[in-house]
N, C-alpha and C positions, 0 to 999 in steps of 0.2 A: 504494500500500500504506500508506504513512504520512501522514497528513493532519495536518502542521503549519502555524500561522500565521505570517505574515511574521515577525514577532519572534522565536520560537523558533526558525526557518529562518535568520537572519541579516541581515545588510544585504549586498547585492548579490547574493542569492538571489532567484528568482521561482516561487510555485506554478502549477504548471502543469496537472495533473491527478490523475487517482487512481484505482485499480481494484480489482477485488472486493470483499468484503464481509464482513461476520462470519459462517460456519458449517461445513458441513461439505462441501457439493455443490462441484460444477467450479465455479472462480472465486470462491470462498469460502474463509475461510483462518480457523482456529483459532487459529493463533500461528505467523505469519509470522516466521522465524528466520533467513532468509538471502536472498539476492538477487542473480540472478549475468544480465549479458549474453552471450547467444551472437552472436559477430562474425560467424558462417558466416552468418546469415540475421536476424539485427535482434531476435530472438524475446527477450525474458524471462524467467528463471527464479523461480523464487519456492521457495523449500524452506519446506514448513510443518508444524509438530508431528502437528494434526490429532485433535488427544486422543493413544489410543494408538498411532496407526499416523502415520509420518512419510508426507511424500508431494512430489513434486516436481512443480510443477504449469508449465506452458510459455504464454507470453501471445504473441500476434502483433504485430511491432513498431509496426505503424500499429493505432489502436484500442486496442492490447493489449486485444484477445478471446479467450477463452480458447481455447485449441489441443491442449489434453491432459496427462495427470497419468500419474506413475507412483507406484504404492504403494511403497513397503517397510514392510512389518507389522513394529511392534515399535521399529523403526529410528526416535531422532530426532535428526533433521535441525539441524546445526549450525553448516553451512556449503557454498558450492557454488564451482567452477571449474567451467569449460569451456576445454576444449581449442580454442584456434582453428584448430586445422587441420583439425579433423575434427567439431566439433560437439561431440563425446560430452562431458556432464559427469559430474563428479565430487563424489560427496554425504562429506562426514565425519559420523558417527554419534556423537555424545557417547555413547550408550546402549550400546554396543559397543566403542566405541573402535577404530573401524575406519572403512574410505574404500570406500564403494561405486562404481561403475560403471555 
């Protein structure tokens, strides 16, 4: 998601790789806001604005290929958890002031 160079990265950091792109389709991110691991299965989350409509989009832990997006219209994304025992995350909505499920 963030492609920094060694120097703005630090010393004893290493870039490793990078995924998606600028726009709106699966694997495309408008303004990538949050970033959470799911420990149930390796997977990725990414919370992204999206313009209007926030969206939680799911990357597969090898590759990180995209795996699936949930909308919430209207809702943006400010932050993400995940539950380890069960997978389910948890979005907070700046726009609402509320924590989706």
């Amino acid at each position: 998601v963030l492609n920094r160079s060694e120097d703005e990265v630090g010393e004893g950091y290493a870039y490793e790789t990078q995924f998606g792109s600028f726009g709106g389709g699966n694997g495309q991110f408008r303004s990538p806001a949050s970033i959470a691991w799911d420990p149930t299965d390796g997977e990725v989350l990414v919370g992204d604005h999206n313009g209007t409509n926030g969206r939680v989009q799911r990357f597969a832990s090898v590759g990180l290929g995209f795996v699936d997006s949930d909308t919430m219209g209207g809702v943006l994304i400010q932050g993400l958890a995940v539950d380890p025992g069960n997978g389910d995350y948890y979005a907070s909505a700046t726009s609402q002031s509320t924590v989706h499920r």
